[in-house]
N, C-alpha and C positions, 0 to 999 in steps of 0.2 A: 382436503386442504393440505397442500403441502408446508411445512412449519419448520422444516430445515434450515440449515445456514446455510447450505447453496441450493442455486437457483436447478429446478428441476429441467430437462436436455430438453423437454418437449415444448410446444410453445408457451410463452409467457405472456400476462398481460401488460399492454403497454399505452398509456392514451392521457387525454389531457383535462380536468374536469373544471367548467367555469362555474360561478359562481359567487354569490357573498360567501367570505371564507370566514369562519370563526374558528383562529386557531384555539384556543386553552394553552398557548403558550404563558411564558412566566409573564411575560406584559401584556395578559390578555389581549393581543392585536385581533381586530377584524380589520377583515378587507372589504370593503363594500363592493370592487368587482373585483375578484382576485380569481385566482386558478391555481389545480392541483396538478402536478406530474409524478403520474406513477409507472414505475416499471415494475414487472414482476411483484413481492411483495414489499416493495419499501415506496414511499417517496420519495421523488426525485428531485423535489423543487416547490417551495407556494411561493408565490408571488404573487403584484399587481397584473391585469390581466391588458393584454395588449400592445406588449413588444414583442420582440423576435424570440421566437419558441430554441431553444437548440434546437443544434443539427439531426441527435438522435430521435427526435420529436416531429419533425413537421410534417412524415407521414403519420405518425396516428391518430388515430380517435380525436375529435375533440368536440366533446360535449358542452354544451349549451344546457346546464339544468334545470334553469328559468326556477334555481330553490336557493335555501342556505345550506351549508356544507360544514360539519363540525365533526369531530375524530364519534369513532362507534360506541354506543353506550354500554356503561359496563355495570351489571347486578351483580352486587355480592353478597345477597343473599336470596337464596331460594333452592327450593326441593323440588329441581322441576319435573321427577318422576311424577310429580302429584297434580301437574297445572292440566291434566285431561280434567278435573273434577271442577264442577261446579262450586259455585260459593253454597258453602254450608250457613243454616240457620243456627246462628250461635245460640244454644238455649238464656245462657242468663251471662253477667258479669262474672268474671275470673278473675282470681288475685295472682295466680304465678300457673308457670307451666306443665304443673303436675296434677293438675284438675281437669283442667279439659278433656283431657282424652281417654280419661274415666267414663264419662258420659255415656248412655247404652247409646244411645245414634252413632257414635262414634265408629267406633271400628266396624260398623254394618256396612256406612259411607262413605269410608274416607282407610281408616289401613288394610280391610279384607279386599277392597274391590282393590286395589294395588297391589295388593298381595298375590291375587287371582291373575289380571294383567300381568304380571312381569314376574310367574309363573313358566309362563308356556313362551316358548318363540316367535310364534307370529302376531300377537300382539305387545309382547317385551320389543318388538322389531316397531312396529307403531307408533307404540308409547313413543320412544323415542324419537324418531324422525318426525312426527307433531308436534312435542314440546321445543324442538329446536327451529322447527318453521316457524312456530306461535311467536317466539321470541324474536326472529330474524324480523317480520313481518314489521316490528314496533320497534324497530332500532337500536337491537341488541346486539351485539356482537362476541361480547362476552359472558360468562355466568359461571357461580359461584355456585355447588350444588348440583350440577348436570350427571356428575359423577355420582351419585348415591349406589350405596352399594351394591352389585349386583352377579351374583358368584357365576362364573363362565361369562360375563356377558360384559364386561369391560370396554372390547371391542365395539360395541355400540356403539361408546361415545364421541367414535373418530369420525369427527363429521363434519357440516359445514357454517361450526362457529366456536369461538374458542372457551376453553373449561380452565377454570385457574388451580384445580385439583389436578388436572393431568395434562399440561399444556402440548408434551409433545416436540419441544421447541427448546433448545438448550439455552435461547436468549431469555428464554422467562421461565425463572423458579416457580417451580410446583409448589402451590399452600397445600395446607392439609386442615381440615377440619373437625370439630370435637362437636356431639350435639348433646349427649351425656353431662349430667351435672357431675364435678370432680370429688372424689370419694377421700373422704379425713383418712388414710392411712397412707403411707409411707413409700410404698412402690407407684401407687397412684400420683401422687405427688410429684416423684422423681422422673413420670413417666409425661407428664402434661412440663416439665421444666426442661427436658431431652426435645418436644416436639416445638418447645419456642427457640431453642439455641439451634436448631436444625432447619426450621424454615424462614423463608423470607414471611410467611406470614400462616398466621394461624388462628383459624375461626372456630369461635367458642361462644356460647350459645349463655351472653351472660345475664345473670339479672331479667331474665325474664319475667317480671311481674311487677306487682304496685304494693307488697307486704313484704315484713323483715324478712322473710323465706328466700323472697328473691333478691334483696338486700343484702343476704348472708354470703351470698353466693360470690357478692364482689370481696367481701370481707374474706372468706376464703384463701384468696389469690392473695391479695392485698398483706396477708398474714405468713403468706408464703414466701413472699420477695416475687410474685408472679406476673406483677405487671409491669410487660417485658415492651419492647419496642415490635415484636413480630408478633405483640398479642392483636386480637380483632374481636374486639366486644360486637357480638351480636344482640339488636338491641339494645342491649344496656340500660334497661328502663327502671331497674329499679337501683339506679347512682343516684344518689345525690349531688350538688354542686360541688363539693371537694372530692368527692370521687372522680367528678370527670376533671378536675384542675388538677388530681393527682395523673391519672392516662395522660392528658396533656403534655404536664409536666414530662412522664417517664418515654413519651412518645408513642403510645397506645392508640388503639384507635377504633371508631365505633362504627357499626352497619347500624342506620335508623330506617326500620321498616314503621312508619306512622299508620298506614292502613290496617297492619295484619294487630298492631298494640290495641289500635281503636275498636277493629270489630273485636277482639277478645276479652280484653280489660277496659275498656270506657276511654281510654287516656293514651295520651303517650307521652315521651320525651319532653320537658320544660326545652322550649326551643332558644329562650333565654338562656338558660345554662348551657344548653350546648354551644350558642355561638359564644358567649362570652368565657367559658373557659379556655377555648382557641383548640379545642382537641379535633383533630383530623376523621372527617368523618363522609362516609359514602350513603348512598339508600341504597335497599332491597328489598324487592316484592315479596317474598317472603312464600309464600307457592297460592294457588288460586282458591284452594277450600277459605280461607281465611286472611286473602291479599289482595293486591293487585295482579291484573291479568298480566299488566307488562310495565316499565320505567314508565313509558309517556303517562301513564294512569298515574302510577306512584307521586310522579314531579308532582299534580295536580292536586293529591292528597296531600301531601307537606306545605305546598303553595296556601292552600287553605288553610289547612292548620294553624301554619304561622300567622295568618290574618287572625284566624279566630283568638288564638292568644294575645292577641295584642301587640304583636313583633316583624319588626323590619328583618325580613329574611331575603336578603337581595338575589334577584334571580339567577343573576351571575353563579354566586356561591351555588345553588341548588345545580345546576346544572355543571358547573364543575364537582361537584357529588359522585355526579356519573359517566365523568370523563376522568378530568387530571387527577383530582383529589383523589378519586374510585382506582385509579393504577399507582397511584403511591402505597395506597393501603395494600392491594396486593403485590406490591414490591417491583412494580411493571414501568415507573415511571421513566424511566431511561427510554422504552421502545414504544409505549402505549402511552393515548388519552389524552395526545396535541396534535394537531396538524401542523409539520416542520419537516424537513429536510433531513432523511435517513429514518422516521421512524416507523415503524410499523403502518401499512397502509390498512388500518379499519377506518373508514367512513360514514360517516351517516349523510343523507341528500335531505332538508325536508324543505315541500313547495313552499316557494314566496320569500321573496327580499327585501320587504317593504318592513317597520317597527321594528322594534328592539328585538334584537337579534336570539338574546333567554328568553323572552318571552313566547318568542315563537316558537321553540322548541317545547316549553312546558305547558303551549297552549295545541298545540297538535294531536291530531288523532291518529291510527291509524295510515289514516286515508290518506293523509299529506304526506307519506313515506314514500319519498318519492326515489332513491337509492339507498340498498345496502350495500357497502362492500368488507369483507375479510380476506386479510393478510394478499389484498389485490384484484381477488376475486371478486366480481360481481355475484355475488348471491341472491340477491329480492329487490325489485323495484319495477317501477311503470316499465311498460313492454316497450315504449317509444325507445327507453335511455338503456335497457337489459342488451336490447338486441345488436346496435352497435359495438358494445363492450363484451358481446360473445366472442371467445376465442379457442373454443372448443368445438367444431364443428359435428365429433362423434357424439358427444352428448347434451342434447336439445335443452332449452329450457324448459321448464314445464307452465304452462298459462294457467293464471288465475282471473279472476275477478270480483274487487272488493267494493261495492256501491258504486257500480257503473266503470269503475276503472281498469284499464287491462292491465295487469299486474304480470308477473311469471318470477319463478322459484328457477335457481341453480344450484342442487343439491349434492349434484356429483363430489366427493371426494377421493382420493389417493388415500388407499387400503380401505375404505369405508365399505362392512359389510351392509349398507341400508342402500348401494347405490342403484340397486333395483327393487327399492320402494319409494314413490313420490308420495306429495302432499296428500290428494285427493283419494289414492289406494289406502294409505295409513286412517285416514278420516273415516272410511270405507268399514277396512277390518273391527275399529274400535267401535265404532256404532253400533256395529252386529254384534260383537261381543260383548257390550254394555247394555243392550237392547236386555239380553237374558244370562246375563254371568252365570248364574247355578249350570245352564244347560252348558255353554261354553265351554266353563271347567268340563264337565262331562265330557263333552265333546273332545277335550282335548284330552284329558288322564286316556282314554280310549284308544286315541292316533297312538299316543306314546309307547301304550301296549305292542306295539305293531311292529318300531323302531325299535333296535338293539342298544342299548346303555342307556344308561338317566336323562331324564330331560334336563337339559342345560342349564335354563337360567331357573335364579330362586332371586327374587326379592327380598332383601334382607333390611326390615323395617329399621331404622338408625333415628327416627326424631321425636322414639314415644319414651316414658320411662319405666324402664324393664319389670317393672314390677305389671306391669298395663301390657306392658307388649307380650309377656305371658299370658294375658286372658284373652288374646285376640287370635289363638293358634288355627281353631277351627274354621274353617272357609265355609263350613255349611250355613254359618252367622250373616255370609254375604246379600247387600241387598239384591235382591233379583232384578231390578232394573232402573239405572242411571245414564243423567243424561251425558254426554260427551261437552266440555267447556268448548264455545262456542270460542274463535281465535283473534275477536278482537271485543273492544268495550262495547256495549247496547246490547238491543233488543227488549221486547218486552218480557220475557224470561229474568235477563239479567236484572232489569229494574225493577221488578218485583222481587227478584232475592235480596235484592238492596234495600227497598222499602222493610223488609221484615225484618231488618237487623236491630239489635233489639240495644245495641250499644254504641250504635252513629248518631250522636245530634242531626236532627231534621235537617238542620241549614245544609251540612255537609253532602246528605244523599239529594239536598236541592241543585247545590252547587255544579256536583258531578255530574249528574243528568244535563244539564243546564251546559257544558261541559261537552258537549257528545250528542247536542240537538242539531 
């Protein structure tokens, strides 16, 4: 993906996209037939659809999407190094974030076999171009987390969707992220107050739990002068209603992952408090051991929730969550997360123009993804609407199929070292190496012998706490064989690891299923 301020010499994309248009402008306008013009990576133009195109226009493209059209969805939170793993069976209820991962299943299933993958290169090379296809496929665009850290291996993440840690793109400030709870002395302190007055935005990992522990944590900040306008409570579950009227108030603002709270701690978020404080706030999947696989699943978890509490959560707002709302928080609102004239062209396509236009969006699966595009590019959609918006002739798209539908991935990027690993090869490699990780590793410490200098990448676990990430050094703890997360919602797998959760109300895993039938 090219991310520059000027446009690259080689060809551009250029073409015309119809549709119901729902921009996320400031007066939430939809268009019930509207059209997009994009050149290259901006927008050219949304309007009513049906008069005279300009002159630069009426050669190209002009798609018919027979869907709805809304700016590309943006998660801000998740570790997506971890969305290869299946949902873990949560042993029991959790008060805060420094318990779980104590747990002996833990690090067998969920940090060693991570640690193992993104180890060695050709599945560090995998990992990657999977998790960023899983996400493309469900209408993401962006993500919060893509970037975890990974020594020599950076380069990975230049690919084809955008990271709010390392954008690449001079028009949009790089956040930076904290997943460590903030240590009471004085350099530490100075050191989390330097990284709020430095970025547009900065995600911190607050209040994780339902006890004073993780209660303390806002207190913390709060006691500091810390809560700043570039803060980004992750979570934030254990605020209180004056905690979040204070965020509000200071301009702060919260990532609500509802799925990853629920299967962990039983609960999440009073959704009454959050709306009625008025503090700005996005969702994030939070990564797959303990989330949703993608946003569409997420919306569906919150959509619920709010029901179950007893609260008018209007859809509009949820899905401005993960568009306009979701690029304010990361400082992106000027270029990202409306459909208008000059801004950043990510799009999302999903089938059907017919009801309320949120709802269709929070009621889709998969399947109804009917165009992605990034920064102009087509990237993922039905092979009908891919194919005419190819404008790449040297490199092909690569064909899927998701329950009868021909689908196709354009993965290619500019500098991207994964541009000679597709969807189906990465899906490939990780199988066989999750098939039997012990031997794997083997397999690989061996090759390495062979090559001159160290292996490259090392996985450098960032979301346990350190006292935990010490006792998970040994790889030989690995479980010997897991399954690879399947790249969209269902199956009989995944609803049986859903039935077993031991901290979802019945209704909820009725719902969902119910949901994806």
């Amino acid at each position: 993906m090219n991310t520059g301020a000027s446009e690259p010499t080689a060809a551009i994309p250029r073409y015309v996209l119809e549709g119901r248009v729902v921009t996320l402008n400031s007066r939430d306008e939809v268009l019930e037939r509207g059209r997009v013009l994009v050149r290259g990576s901006r927008i050219v133009a949304v309007e009513p659809a049906g008069g005279p195109l300009p002159e630069s226009f009426r050669d190209a493209p002009r798609i018919d999407t027979g869907g709805t059209l809304y700016p590309g969805l943006i998660d801000l939170h998740n570790h997506f190094v971890y969305d290869v793993l299946t949902l873990w069976r949560v042993p029991k209820r959790y008060l805060n974030r420094t318990q779980w991962p104590r747990h002996a299943d833990y690090a067998p299933l969920i940090s060693l076999p991570i640690r193992v993958l993104g180890g060695h290169a050709p599945s560090a090379r995998a990992v990657v171009r999977y998790i960023e296809a899983k996400a493309l496929l469900a209408g993401t665009t962006t993500g919060q987390g893509i970037r975890t850290r990974v020594s020599g291996g950076e380069a990975l993440f230049r690919g084809a969707m955008r990271n709010v840690e390392e954008p690449d793109d001079d028009r949009l400030p790089a956040g930076s992220t904290r997943v460590m709870d903030l240590h009471d002395d004085a350099q530490d302190i100075e050191s989390f107050r330097d990284a709020l007055k430095t970025h547009a935005a900065y995600f911190y990992h607050l209040g994780e739990g339902v006890d004073d522990y993780a209660h303390r944590r806002y207190a913390d900040l709060a006691g500091h002068d810390l809560i700043q306008p570039s803060l980004v409570g992750i979570h934030s579950l254990g605020l209180q209603r004056p905690d979040l009227d204070t965020m509000a108030a200071k301009d702060a603002k919260v990532v609500w992952s509802p799925f990853s709270n629920l299967l962990l701690y039983g609960q999440t978020l009073a959704v009454s408090d959050l709306l009625g404080a008025g503090v700005t706030f996005s969702l994030g999947c939070d990564w797959s051991p303990t989330g949703s696989k993608n946003l569409l699943q997420e919306l569906k978890v919150a959509r619920h929730e709010a029901a179950r509490q007893g609260v008018s959560l209007p859809s509009r707002t949820l899905v401005r969550s993960v568009t306009c709302d979701a690029a304010r928080v990361a400082g992106w609102e000027t270029q990202l997360g409306t459909l208008r004239a000059n801004a950043l062209a990510d799009i999302l396509v999903i089938e059907g123009t017919g009801g309320d236009p949120y709802d269709t969006l929070i009621s889709a699966t998969e399947k109804q993804v009917r165009l992605v595009i990034v920064d102009g590019v087509a990237r993922y959609g039905d092979r009908a609407l891919m194919e005419p918006l190819a404008f790449d002739p040297i490199h092909p798209s690569e064909p899927w199929t998701l329950d009868g539908v021909e689908k196709s991935f354009y993965l290619w990027a500019d500098d991207s070292p994964l541009n000679d690993l597709g969807f189906d090869a990465a899906r490939s490699v990780l199988d066989e190496a999750m098939a039997d990780l012990p031997d794997f590793r083997r397999r690989m410490e061996l090759a390495a012998r062979d090559r001159p200098g160290p292996e490259p990448f090392e996985l450098v676990l960032d979301n346990e706490p350190q006292d935990v990430l010490a006792t998970v050094t040994d790889v030989g703890q690995v479980a010997g064989r897991i399954k690879l997360d399947a790249p969209t919602v269902g199956g009989a797998d995944y609803w049986e690891l859903l039935s077993a959760q031991l901290n979802l109300d019945d209704t909820l895993k009725q719902e969902l299923r119910s949901d994806y039938a």
